[in-house]
Backbone and ligand atoms as CSV (ligand in chain L), in Angstrom:
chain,resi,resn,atom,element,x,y,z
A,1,UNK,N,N,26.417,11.479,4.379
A,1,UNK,CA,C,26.252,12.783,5.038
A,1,UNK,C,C,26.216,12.599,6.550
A,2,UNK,N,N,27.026,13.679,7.087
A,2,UNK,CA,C,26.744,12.987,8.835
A,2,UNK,C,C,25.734,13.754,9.391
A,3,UNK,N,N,24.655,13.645,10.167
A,3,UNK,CA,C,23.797,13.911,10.868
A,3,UNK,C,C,24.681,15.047,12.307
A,4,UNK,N,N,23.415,15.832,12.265
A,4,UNK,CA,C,23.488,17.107,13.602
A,4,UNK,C,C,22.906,17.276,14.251
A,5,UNK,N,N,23.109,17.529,15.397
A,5,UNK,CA,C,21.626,17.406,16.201
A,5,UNK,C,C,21.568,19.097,16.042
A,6,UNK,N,N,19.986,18.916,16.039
A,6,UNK,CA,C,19.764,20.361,15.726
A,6,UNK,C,C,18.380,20.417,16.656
A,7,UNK,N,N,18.029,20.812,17.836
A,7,UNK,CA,C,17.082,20.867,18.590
A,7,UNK,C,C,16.767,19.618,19.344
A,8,UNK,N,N,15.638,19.101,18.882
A,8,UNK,CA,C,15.243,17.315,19.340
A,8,UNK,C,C,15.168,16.819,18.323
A,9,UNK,N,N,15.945,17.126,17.161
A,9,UNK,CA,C,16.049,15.663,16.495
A,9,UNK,C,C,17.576,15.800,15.450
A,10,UNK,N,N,17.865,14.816,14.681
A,10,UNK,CA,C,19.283,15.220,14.175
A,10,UNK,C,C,18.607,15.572,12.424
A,11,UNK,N,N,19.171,16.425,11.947
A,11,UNK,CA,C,18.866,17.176,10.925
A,11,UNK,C,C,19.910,16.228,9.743
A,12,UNK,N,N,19.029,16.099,8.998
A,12,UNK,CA,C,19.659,15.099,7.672
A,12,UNK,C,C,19.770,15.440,6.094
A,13,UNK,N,N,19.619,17.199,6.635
A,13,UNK,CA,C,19.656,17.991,5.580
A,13,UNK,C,C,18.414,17.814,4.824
A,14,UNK,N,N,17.061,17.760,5.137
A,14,UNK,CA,C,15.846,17.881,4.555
A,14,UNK,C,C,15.564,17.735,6.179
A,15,UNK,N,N,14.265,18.698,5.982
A,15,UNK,CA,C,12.933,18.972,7.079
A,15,UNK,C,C,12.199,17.911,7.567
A,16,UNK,N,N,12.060,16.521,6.898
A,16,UNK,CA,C,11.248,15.884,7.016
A,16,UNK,C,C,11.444,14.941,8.035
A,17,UNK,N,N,10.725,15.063,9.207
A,17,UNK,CA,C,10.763,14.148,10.417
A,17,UNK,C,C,9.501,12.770,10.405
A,18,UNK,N,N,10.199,11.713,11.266
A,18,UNK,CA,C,8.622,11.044,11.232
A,18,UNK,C,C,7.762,11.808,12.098
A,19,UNK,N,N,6.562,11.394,11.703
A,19,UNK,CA,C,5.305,10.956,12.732
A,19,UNK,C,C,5.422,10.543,13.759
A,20,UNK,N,N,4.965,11.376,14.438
A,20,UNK,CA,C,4.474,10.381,16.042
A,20,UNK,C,C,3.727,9.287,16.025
A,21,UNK,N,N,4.551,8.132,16.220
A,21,UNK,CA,C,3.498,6.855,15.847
A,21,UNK,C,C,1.751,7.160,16.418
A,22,UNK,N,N,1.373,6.505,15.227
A,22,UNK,CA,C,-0.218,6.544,15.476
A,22,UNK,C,C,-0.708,5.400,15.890
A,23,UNK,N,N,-1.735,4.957,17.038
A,23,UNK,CA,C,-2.386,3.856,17.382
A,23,UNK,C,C,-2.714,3.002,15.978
A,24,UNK,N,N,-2.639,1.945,15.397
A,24,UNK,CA,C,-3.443,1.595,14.420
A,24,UNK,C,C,-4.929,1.193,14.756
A,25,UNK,N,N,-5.887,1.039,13.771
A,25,UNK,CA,C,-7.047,0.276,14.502
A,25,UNK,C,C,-6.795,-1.070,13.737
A,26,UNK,N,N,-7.821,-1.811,14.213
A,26,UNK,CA,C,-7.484,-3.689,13.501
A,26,UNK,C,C,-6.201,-3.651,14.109
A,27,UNK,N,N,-5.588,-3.858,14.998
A,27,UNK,CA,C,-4.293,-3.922,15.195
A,27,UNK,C,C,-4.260,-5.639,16.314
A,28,UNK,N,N,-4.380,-6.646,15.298
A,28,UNK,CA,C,-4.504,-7.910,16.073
A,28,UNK,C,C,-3.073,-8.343,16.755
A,29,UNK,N,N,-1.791,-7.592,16.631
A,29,UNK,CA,C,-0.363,-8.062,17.101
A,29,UNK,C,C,-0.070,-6.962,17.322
A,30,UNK,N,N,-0.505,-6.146,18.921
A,30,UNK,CA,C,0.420,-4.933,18.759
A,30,UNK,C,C,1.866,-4.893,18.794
A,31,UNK,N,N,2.438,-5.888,19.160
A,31,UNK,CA,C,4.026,-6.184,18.882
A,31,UNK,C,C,4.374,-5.362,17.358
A,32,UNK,N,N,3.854,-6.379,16.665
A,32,UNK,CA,C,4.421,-6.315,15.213
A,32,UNK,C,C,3.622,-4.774,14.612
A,33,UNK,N,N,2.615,-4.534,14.989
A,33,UNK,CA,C,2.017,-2.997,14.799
A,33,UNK,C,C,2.995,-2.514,14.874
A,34,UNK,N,N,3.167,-2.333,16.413
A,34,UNK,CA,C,4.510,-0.999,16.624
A,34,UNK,C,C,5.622,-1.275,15.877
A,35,UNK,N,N,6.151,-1.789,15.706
A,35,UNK,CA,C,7.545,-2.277,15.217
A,35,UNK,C,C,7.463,-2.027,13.592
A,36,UNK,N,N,5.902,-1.990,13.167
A,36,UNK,CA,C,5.331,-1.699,11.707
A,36,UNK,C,C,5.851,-0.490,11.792
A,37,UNK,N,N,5.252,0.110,12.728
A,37,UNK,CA,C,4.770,1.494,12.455
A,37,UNK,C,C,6.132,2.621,12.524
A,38,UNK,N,N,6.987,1.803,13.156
A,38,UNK,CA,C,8.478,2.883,13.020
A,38,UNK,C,C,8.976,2.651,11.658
A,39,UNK,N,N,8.948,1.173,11.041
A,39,UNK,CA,C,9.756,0.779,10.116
A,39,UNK,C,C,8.943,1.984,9.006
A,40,UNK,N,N,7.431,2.330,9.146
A,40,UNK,CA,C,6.690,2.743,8.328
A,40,UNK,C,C,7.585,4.338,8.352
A,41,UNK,N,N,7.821,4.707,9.675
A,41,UNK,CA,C,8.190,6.520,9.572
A,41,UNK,C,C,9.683,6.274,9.490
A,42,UNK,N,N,10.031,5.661,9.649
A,42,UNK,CA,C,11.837,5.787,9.310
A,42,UNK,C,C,11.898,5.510,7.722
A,43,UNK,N,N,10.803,4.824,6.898
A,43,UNK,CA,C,10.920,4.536,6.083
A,43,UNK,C,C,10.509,5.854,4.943
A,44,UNK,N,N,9.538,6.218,5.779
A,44,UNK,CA,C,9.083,7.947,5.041
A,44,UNK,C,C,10.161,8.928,5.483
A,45,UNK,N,N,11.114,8.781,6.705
A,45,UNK,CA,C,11.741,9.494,6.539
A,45,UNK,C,C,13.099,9.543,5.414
A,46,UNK,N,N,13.227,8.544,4.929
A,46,UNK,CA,C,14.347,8.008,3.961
A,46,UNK,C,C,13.710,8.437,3.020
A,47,UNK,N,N,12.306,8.161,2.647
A,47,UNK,CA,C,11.949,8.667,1.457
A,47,UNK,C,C,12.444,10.066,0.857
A,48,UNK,N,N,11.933,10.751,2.506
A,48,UNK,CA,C,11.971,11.885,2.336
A,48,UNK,C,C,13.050,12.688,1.756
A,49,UNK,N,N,14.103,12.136,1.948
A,49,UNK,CA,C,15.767,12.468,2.111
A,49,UNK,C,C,16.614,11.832,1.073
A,50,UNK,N,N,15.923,10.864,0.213
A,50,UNK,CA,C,16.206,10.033,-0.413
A,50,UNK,C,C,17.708,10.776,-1.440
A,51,UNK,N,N,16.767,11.952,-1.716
A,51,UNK,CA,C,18.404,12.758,-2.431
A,51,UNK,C,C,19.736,13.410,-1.997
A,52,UNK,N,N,19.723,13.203,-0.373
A,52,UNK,CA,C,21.022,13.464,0.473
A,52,UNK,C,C,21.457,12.463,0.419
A,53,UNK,N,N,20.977,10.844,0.905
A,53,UNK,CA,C,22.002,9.692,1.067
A,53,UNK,C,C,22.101,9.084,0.294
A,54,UNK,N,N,21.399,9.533,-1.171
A,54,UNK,CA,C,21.949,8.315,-2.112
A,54,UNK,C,C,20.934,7.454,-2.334
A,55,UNK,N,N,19.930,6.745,-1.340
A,55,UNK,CA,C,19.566,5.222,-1.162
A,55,UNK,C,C,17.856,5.650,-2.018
A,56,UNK,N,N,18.128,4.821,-2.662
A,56,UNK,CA,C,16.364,4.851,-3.786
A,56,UNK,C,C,16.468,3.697,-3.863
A,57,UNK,N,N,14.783,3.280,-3.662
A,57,UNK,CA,C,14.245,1.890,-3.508
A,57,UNK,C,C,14.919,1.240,-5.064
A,58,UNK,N,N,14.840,0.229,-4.953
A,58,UNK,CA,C,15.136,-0.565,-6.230
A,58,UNK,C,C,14.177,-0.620,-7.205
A,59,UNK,N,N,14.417,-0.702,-8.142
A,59,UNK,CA,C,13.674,-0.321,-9.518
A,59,UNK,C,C,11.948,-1.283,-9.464
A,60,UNK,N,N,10.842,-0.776,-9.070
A,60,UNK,CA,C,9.819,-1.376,-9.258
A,60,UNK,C,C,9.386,-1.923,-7.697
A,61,UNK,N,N,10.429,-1.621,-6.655
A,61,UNK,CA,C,9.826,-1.461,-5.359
A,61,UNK,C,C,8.896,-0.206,-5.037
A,62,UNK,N,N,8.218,-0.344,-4.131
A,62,UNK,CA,C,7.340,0.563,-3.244
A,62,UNK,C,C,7.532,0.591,-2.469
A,63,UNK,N,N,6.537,1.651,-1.677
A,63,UNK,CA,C,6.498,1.949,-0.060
A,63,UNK,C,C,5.821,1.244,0.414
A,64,UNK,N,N,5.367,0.188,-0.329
A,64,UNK,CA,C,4.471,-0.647,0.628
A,64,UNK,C,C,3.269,-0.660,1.239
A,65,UNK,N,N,2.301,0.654,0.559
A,65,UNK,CA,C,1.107,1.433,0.917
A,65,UNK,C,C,0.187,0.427,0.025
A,66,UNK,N,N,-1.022,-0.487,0.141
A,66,UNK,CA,C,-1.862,-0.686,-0.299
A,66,UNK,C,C,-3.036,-0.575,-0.012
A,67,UNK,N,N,-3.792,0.360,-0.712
A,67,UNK,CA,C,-4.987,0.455,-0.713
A,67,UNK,C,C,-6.103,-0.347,-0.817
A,68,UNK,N,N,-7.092,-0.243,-0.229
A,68,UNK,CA,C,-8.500,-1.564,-0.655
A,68,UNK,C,C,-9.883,-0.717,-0.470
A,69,UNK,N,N,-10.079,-1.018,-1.818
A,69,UNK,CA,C,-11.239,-0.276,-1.915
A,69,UNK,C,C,-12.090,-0.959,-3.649
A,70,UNK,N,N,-13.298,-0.752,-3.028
A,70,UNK,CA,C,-14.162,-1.534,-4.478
A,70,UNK,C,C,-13.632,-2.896,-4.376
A,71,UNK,N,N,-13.199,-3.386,-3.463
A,71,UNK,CA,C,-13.617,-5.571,-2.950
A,71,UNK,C,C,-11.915,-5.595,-4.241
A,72,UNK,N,N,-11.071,-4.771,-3.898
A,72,UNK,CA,C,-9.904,-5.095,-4.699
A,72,UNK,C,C,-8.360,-4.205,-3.498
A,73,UNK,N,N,-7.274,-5.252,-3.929
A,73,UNK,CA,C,-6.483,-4.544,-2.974
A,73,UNK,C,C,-5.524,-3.939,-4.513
A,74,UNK,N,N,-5.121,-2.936,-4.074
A,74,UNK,CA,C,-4.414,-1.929,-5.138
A,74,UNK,C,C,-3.414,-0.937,-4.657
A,75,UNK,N,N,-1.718,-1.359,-4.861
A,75,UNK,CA,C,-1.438,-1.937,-6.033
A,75,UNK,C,C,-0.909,-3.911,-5.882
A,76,UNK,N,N,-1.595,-4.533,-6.492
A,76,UNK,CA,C,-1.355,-5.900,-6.573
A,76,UNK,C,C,-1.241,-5.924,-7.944
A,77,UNK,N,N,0.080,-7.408,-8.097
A,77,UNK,CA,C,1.508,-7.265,-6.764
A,77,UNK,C,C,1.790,-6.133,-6.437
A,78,UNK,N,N,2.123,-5.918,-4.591
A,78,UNK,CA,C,2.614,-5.013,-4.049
A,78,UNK,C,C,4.071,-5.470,-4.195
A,79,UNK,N,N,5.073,-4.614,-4.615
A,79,UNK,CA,C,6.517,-4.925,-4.911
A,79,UNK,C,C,7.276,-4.049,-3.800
A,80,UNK,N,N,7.903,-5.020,-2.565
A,80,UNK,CA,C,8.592,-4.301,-1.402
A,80,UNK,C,C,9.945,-4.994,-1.474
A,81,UNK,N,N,11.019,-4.070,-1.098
A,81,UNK,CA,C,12.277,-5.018,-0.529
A,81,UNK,C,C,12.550,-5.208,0.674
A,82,UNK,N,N,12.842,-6.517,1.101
A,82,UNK,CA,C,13.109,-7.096,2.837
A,82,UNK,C,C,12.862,-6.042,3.654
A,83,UNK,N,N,12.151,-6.391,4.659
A,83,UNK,CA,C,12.146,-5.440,5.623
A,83,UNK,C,C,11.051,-4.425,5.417
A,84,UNK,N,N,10.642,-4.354,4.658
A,84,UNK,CA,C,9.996,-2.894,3.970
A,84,UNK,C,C,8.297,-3.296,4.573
A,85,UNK,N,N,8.083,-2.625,5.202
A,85,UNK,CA,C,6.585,-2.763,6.187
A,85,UNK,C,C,5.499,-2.522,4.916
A,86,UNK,N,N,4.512,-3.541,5.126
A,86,UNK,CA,C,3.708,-3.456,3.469
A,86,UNK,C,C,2.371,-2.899,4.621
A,87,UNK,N,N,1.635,-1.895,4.351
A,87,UNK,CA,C,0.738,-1.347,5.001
A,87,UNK,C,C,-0.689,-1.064,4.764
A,88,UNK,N,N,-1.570,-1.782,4.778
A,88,UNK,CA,C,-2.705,-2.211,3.892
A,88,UNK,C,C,-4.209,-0.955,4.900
A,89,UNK,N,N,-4.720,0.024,3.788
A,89,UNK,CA,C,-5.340,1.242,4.461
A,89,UNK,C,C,-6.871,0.702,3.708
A,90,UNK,N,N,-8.040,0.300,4.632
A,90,UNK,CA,C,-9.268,-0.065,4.771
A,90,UNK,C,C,-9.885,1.399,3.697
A,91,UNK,N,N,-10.569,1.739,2.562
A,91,UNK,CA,C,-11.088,2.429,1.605
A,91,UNK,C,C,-12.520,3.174,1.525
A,92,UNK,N,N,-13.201,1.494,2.612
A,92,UNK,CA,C,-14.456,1.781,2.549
A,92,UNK,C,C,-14.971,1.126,3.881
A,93,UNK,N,N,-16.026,1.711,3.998
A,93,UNK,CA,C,-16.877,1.220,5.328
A,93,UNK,C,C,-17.418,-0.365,5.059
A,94,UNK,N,N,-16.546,-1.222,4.819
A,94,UNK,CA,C,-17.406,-2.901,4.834
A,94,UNK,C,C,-15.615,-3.606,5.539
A,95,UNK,N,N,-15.866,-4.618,6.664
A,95,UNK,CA,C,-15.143,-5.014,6.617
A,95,UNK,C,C,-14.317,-5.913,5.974
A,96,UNK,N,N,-13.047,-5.786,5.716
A,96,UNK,CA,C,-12.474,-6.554,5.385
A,96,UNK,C,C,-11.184,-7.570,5.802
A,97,UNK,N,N,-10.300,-8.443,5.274
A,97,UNK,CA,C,-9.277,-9.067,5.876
A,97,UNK,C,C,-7.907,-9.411,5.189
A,98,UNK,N,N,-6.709,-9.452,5.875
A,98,UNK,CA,C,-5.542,-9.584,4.694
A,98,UNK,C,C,-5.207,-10.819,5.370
A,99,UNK,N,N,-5.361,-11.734,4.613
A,99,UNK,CA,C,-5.149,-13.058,4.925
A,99,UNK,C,C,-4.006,-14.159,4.535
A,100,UNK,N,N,-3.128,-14.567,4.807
A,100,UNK,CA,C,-1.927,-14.849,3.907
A,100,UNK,C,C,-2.076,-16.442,3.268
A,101,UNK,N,N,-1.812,-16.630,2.548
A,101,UNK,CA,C,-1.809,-17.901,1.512
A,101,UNK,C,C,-3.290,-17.523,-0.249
A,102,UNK,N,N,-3.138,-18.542,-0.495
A,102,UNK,CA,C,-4.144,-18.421,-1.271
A,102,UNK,C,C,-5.369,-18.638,-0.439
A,103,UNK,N,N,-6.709,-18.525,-1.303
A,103,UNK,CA,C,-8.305,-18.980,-1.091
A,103,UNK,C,C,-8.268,-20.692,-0.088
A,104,UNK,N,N,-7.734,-21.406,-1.054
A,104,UNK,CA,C,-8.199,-22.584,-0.596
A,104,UNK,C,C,-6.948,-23.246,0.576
A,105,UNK,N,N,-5.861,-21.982,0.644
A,105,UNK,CA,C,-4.600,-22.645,1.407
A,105,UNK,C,C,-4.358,-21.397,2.254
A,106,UNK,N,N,-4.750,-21.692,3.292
A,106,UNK,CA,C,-4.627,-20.346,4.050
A,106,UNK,C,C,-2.970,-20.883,4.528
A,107,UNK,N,N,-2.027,-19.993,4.685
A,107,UNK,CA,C,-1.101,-20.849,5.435
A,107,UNK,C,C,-0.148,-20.120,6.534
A,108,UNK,N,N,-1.084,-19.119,7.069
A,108,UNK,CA,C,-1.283,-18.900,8.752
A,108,UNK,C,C,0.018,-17.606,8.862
A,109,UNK,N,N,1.076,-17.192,7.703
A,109,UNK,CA,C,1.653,-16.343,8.382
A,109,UNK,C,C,1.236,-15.418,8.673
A,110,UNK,N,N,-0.268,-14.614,8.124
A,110,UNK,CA,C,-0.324,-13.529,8.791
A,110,UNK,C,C,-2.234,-13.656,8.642
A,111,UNK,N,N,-3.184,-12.801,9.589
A,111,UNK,CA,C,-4.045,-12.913,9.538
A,111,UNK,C,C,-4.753,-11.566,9.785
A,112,UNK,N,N,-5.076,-10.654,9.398
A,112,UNK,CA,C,-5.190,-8.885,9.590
A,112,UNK,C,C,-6.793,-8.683,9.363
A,113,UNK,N,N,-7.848,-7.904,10.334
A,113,UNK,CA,C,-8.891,-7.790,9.747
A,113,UNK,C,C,-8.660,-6.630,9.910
A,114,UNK,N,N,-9.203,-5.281,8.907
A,114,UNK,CA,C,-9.346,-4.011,8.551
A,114,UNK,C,C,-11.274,-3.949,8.720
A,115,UNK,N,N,-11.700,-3.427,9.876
A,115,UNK,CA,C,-13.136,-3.645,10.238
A,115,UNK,C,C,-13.877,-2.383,9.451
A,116,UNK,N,N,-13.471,-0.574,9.012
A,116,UNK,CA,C,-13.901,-0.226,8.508
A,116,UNK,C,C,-13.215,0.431,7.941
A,117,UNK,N,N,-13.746,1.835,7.430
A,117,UNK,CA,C,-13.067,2.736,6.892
A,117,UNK,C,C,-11.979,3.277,7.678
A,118,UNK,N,N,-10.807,3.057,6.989
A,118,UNK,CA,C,-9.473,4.091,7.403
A,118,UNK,C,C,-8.874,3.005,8.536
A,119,UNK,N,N,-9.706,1.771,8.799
A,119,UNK,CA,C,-8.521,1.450,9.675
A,119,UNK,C,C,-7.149,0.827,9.105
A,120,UNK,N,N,-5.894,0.386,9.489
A,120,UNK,CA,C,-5.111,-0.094,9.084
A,120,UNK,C,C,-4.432,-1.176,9.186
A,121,UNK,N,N,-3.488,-1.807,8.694
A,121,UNK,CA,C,-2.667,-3.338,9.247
A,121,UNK,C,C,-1.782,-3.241,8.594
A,122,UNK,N,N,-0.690,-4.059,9.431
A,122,UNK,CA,C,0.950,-3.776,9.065
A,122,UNK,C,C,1.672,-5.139,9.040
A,123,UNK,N,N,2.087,-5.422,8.005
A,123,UNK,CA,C,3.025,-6.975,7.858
A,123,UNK,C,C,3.987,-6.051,7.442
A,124,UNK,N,N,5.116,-6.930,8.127
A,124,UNK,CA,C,7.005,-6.696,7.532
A,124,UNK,C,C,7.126,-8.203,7.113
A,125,UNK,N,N,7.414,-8.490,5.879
A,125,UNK,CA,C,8.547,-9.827,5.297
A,125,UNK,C,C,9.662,-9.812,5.473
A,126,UNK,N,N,10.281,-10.734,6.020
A,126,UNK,CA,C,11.882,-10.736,5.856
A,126,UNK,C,C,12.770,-11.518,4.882
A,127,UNK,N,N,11.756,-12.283,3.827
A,127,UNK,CA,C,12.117,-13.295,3.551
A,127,UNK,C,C,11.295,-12.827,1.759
A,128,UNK,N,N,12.604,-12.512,0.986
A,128,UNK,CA,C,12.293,-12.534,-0.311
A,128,UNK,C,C,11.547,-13.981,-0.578
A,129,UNK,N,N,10.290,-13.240,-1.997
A,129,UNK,CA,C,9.371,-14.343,-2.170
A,129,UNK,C,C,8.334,-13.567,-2.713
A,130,UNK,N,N,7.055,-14.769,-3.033
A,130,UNK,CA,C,5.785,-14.114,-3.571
A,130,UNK,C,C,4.884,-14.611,-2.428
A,131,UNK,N,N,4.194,-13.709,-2.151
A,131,UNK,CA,C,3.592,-13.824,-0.939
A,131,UNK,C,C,1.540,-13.690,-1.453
A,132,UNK,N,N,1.106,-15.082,-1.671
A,132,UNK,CA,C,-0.522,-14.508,-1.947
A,132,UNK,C,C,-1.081,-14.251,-0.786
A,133,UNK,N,N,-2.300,-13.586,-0.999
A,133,UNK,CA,C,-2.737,-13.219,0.302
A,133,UNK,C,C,-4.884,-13.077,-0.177
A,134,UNK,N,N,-5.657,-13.227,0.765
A,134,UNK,CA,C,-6.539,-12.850,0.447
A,134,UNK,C,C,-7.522,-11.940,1.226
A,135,UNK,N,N,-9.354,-11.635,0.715
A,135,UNK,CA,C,-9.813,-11.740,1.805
A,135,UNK,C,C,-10.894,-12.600,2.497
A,136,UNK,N,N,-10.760,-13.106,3.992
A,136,UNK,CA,C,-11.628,-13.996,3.777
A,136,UNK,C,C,-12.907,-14.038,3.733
A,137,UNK,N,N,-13.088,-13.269,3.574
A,137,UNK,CA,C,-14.956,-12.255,3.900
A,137,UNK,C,C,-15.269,-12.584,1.871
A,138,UNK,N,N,-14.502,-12.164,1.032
A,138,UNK,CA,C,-14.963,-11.584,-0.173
A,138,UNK,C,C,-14.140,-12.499,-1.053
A,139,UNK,N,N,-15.207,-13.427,-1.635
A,139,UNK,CA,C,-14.596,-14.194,-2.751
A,139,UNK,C,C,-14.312,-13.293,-4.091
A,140,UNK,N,N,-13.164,-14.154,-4.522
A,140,UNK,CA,C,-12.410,-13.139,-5.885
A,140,UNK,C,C,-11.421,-11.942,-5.672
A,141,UNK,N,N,-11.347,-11.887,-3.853
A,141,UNK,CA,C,-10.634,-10.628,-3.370
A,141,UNK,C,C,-9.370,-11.169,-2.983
A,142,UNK,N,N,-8.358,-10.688,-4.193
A,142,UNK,CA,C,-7.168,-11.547,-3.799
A,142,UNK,C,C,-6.289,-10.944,-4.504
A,143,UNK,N,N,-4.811,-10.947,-3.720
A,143,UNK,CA,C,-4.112,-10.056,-3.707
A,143,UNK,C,C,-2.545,-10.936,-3.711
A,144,UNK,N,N,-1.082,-9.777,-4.069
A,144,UNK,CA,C,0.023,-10.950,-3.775
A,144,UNK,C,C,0.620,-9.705,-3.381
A,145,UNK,N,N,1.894,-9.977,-2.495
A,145,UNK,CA,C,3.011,-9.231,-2.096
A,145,UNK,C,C,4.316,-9.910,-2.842
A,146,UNK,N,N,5.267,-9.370,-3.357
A,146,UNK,CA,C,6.439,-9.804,-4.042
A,146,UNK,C,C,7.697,-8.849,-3.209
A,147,UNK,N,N,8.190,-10.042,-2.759
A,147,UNK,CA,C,9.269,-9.249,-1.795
A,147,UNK,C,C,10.666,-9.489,-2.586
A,148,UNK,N,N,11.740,-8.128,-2.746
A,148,UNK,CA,C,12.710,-8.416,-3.370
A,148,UNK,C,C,13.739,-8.760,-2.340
A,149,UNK,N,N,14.745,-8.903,-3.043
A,149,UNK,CA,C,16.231,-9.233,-1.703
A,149,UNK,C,C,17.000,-7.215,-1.687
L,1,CU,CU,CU,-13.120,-8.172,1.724
């Protein structure tokens, strides 16, 4: 479908525009924040539209939204394809952390603390794989990302 500009933005045959990026809080890389945070609204905007261009996530992917709440991250495995910004939203007032490797193997690609309620953190993978992750505050709190191609 070709795009129109229709005021300030180009119309894609559904209403649905992004968000004005939002500050995150916990935001330890604002580089990779911001760069989260478009992939996050271009990515809702595709959602949005998903029945003009055709393009639907692959069978058993997500948006990449995980929740943490009750000392558990949910949905684990989070199932994203390349690129797809995995976006982890703090549940409850105790801090917590998204930590990448297992418990006893931390292995440094990513390190995210979510300090209370509602704050957020943003990893993009580029690299199909199973990705464990934990937190390091809360033993037994452990989580995986599964990235498709
Ligand atoms: Cu925790």
């Amino acid at each position: 479908m070709e795009g129109r500009w229709s005021g300030d933005r180009i119309a894609w045959g559904c209403d649905i525009r992004p968000e004005p990026l939002r500050r995150t809080r916990a935001m330890n890389f604002p580089r990779i924040g911001v760069a989260a945070a478009f992939l996050v609204a271009a990515g809702l905007t595709l959602g949005g539209c998903s029945g003009s261009d055709g393009t639907e996530p692959a069978a058993g992917a997500g948006s990449g939204a995980v929740a943490i709440k009750s000392f558990a991250y949910s949905p684990s495995p989070a199932k994203v394809k390349v690129g797809t910004a995995v976006t982890w939203t703090n549940g409850e007032d105790i801090r917590h952390t998204v930590t990448s490797g297992k418990r006893n193997s931390t292995d440094g690609k990513f390190d995210l603390t979510l300090d209370a309620k509602d704050a957020t953190a943003t990893v993009t993978l580029d690299a199909p794989g199973t990705f464990p992750y934990h937190c390091a505050i809360h033993p037994g709190m452990d989580g995986v990302i599964e990235v498709s191609a």
